[in-house]
Structures are given as C-alpha cells and as structure tokens.
C-alpha positions as CSV (number, residue, x, y, z in Angstrom):
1,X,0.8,3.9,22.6
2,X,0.2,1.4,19.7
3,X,-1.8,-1.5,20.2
4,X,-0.9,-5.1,19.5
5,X,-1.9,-8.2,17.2
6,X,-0.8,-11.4,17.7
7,X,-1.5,-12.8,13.9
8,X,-1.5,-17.0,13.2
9,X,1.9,-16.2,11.7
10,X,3.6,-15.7,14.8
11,X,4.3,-12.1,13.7
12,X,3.1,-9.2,15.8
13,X,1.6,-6.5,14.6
14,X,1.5,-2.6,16.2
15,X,-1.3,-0.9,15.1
16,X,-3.4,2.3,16.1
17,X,-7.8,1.6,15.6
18,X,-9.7,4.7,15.9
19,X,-14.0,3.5,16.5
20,X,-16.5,5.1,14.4
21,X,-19.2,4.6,11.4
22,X,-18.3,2.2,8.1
23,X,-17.5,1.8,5.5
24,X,-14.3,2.1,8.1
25,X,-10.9,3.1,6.3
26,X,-7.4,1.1,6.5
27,X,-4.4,2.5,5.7
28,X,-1.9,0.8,3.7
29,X,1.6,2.2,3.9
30,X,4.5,1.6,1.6
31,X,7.9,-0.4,1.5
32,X,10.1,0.6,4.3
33,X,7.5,3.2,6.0
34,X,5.7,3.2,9.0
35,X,2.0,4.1,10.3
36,X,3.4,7.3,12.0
37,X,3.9,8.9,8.2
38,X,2.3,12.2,7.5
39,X,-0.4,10.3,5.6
40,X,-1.5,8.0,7.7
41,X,-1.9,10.1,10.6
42,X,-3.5,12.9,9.4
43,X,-6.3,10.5,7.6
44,X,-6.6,9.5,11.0
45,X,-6.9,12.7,12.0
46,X,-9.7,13.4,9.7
47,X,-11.3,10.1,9.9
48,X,-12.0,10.6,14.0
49,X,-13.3,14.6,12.9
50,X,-15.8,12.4,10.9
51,X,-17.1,9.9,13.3
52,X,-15.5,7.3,10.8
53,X,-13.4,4.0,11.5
54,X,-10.1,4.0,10.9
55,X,-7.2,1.5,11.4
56,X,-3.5,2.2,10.2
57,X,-1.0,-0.7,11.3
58,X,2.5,-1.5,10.8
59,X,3.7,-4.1,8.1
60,X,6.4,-7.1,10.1
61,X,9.7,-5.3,9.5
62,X,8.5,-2.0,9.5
63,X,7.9,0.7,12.0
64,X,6.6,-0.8,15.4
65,X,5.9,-4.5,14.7
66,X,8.1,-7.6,15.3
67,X,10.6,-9.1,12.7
68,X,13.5,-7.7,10.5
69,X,12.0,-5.7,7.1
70,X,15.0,-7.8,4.9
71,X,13.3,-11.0,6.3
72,X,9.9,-10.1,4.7
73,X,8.5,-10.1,1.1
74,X,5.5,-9.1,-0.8
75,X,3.8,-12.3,0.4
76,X,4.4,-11.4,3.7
77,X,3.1,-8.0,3.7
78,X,-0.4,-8.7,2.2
79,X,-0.6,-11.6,4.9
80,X,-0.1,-9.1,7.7
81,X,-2.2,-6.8,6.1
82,X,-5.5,-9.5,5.7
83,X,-4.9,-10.3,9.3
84,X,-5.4,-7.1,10.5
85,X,-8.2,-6.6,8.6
86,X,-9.7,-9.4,9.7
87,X,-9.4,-9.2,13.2
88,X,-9.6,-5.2,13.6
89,X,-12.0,-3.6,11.0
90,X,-16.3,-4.9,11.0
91,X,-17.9,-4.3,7.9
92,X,-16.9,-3.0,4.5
93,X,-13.7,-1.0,4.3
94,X,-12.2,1.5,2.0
95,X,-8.3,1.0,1.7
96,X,-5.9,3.3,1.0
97,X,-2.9,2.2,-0.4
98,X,0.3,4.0,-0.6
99,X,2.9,3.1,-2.9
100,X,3.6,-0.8,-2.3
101,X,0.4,-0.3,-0.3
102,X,-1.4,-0.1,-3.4
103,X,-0.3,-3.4,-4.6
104,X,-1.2,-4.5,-0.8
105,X,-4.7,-3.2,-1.6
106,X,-5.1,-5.3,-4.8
107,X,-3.5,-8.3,-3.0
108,X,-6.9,-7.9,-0.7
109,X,-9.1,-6.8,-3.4
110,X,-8.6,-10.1,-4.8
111,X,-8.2,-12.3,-1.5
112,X,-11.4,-10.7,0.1
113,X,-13.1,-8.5,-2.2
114,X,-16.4,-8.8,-0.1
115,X,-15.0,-6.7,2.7
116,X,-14.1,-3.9,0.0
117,X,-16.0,-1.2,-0.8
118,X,-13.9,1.0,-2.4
119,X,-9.6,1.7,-3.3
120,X,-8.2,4.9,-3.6
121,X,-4.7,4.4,-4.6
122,X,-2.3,7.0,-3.7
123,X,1.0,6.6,-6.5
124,X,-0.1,3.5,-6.6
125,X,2.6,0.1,-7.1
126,X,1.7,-2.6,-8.5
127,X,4.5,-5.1,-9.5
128,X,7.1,-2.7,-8.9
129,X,9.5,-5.4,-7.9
130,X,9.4,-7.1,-11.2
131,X,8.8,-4.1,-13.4
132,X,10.7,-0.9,-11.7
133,X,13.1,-2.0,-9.1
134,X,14.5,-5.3,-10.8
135,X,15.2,-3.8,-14.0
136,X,16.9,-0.7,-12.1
137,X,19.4,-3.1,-10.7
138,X,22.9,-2.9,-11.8
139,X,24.3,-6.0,-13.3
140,X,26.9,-6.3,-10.1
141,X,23.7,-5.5,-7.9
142,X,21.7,-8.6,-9.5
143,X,24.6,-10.6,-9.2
144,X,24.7,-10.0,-6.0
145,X,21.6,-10.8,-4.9
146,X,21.6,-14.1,-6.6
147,X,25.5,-15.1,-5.5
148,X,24.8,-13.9,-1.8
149,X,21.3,-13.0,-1.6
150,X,21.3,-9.4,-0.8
151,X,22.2,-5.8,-1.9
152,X,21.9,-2.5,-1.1
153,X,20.2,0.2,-2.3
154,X,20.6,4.0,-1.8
155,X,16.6,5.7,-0.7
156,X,16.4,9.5,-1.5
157,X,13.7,9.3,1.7
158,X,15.4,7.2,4.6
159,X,17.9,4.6,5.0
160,X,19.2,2.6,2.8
161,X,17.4,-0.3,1.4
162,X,17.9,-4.0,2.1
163,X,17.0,-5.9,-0.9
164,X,17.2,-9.7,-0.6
165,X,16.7,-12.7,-3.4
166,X,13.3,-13.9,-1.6
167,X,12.4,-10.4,-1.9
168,X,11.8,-10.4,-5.9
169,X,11.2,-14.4,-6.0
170,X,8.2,-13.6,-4.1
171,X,6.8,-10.4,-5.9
172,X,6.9,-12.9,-8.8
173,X,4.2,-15.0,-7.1
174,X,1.9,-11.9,-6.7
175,X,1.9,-10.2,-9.5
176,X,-1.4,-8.2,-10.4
177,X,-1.4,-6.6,-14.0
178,X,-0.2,-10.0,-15.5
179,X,-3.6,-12.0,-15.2
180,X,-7.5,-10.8,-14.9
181,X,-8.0,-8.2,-11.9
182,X,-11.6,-7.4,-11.3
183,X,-12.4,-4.5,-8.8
184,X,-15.9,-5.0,-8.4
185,X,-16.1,-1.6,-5.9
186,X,-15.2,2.1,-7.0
187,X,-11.9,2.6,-7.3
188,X,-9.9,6.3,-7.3
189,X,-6.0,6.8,-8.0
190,X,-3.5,9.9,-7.9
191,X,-0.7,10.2,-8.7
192,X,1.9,12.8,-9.1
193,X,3.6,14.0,-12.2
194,X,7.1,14.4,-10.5
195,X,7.1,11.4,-8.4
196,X,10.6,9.5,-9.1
197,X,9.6,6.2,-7.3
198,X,6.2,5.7,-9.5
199,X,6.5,6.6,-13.1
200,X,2.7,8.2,-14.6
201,X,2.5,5.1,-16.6
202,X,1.8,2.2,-13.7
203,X,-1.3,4.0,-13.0
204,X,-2.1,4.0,-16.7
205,X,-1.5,0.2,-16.7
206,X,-3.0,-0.4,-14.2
207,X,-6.4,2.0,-15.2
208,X,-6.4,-0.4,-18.6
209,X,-6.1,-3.7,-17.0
210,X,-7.8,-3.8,-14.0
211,X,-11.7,-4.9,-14.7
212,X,-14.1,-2.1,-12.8
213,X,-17.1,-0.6,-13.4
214,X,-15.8,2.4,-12.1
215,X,-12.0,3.8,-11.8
216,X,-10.8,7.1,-12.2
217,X,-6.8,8.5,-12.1
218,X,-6.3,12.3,-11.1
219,X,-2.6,13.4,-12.0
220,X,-1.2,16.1,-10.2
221,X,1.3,18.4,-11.5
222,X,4.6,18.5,-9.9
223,X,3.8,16.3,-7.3
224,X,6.0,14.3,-5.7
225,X,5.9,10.6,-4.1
226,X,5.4,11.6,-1.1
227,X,1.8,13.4,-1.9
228,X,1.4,15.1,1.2
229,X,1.1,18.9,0.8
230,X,-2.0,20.1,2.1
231,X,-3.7,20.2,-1.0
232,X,-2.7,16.6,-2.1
233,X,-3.8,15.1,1.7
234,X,-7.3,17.0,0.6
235,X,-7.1,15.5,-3.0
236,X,-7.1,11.8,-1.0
237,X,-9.4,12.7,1.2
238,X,-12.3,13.5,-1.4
239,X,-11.1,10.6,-2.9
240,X,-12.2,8.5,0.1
241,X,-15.5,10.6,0.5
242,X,-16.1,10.2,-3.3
243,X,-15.8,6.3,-3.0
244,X,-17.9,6.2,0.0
245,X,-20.6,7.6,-2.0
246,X,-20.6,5.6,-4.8
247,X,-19.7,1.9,-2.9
C-alpha cells in the first residue's frame, strides 16, 4: 500500500520509499502516468537488490495522489516533485526522468542542484508543451482551448488526454532550453530511434544547450517511448550505475 505526503500545497501525494545507501534514486514519471509503470517498478526492483534508496511517487492528478490531472500544469508537477524530494529522500540523489519527467528533473536541477548528483534522462522532454504538443494542435483544437479552455487529445498509450489553456500558459513559465541550463553533475540520456512522442532531436537540443561537464546521449534503434524491453530497462540501469560513479 502506498504511503502518503501531505505537501504545504494542500495536495497529497502517494508514493512508495524503499531504505538503502545514497546517492538514493527518484523516479520521475511522465504526463498522464503513474509510479506503478513498468519502469518505475522494476528500478525499484533493482534498486532494493542493491541496497540502494529509492523513492517513486505519484504527480497531483496522476495515479494515486489527490486532485484532478486537467487541474494541474508543469508548475505544478515540479512543485510536487521538490516536495517529495524534500521530505522523503537524505542526501544526494540521482533522478530519473521519464518523458515530462525529464523536464521535471531539470526543473530540480535548477531549483536544488545541491541535492543532485547525477540525471539520466530516459526520452527525455523538455519544453514539449511549447515545442511538440502546441504546434501539433489543430487550428479548431487551439481555438478551443483558448475560447473554452480545454480540448481533447487522442493517446496511442491510455486515455485520452485533457489538455487545458493553464496547461500551456504554464509550460511557458518553465521553459529550459530557452535561457542558460547548467548541470553541474553527470548527466546520461537515451532515447529511442522509433519513439513517436519524443522526436531524436530534443535530446540533441538539449545535449547542445545544457551547460555540463559531462553528458552523454545513447540512441537506440527501434526503440520506442515506452523503453522498457529488457534490454532498454538494463540500458537505464547502467545509466544510473555509470552516474553514480562519476558524481
């Protein structure tokens, strides 16, 4: 059963904290997924096989914790996620960002960058309100959202999506590749040649922006968003270990 924080935002946060040795590892999860994704859990898996910390928690809106996922935003998110950061983990983490967890991660790298000792980014999304998902709108669609505030949009993976006006005038106040990004901690991405969510070139942007004394991107052939076939979970894991290392 998943544990609870309460968080100064009134929101309340289900999460799952495994004890062990640091640098402990955090698990951030993407839009509209949960901390019970094949992922999460079997990084938790091999975290507690390790002896190593590990937290994985559920974003307000999504999975377990309280609120409605149309009522939050970008903003929001990283909030929830430097809450339970601060209240669960000790020490110097290493986060793991999926997807809009990857933008999450940056979010913290900037806010508290002295509790960071190393990023892997697994397809990684920075800005992908602004840069990918606005601009994929229909003109009706954007209409929409600024007449009546919301639309809808098919997901190839779950349920539809719920995407509301505060939604993308948030993102815009959190944007990472538009202004100096320094990742002062190794930092480790892959990303998958035939994932349809995250095209090969964020990662590229992001590898030429960011300031870091030491990033590296892996691309993987054929695979997909998701990035959870055996040998892609092992791919993040050595990512992890390699980062652990070198923090």
């Amino acid at each position: 059963m998943a544990h609870r924080l309460e968080t100064s935002t009134g929101r309340t946060l289900a999460y799952h904290k495994t004890n062990g040795t640091g640098p402990g590892v955090v698990f951030l999860g993407g839009f509209m997924s949960d901390m019970n994704g094949t992922k999460a859990v079997y990084l938790e898996d091999w975290a507690r096989q390790q002896g190593r910390a590990f937290l994985r928690f559920d974003y307000s809106g999504h999975g377990e914790s309280s609120g409605k996922f149309e009522d939050g935003c970008i903003g929001d998110w990283a909030e929830d996620a430097q809450a339970a950061v601060t209240a669960l983990t000790k020490g110097p983490q290493i986060l793991v960002g999926s997807s809009m967890g990857g933008w999450i991660a940056l979010l913290l790298a900037r806010r508290m960058p002295e509790r960071i000792s190393g990023l892997v980014g697994v397809a990684a999304a920075p800005d992908f309100t602004e840069d990918s998902m606005w601009p994929g709108l229909s003109d009706s669609q954007r209409r929409q959202i600024s007449d009546e505030g919301q639309t809808l949009l098919p997901n190839p993976y779950e349920a539809p999506y719920t995407l509301t006006r505060r939604l993308f005038e948030d993102g815009r106040h959190h944007l990472v590749l538009r202004s100096p990004l320094p990742l002062p901690f190794p930092v480790r991405l892959v990303q998958g040649t035939a994932d349809e969510a995250v095209e090969t070139s964020v990662p590229l942007r992001l590898l030429g922006h960011a300031e870091c004394h030491d990033m590296r991107l892996t691309l993987v052939k054929d695979a997909d968003h998701r990035f959870s076939t055996s040998d892609c979970l092992a791919m993040i894991t050595d990512a992890i270990a390699e980062v652990s290392r070198r923090g």
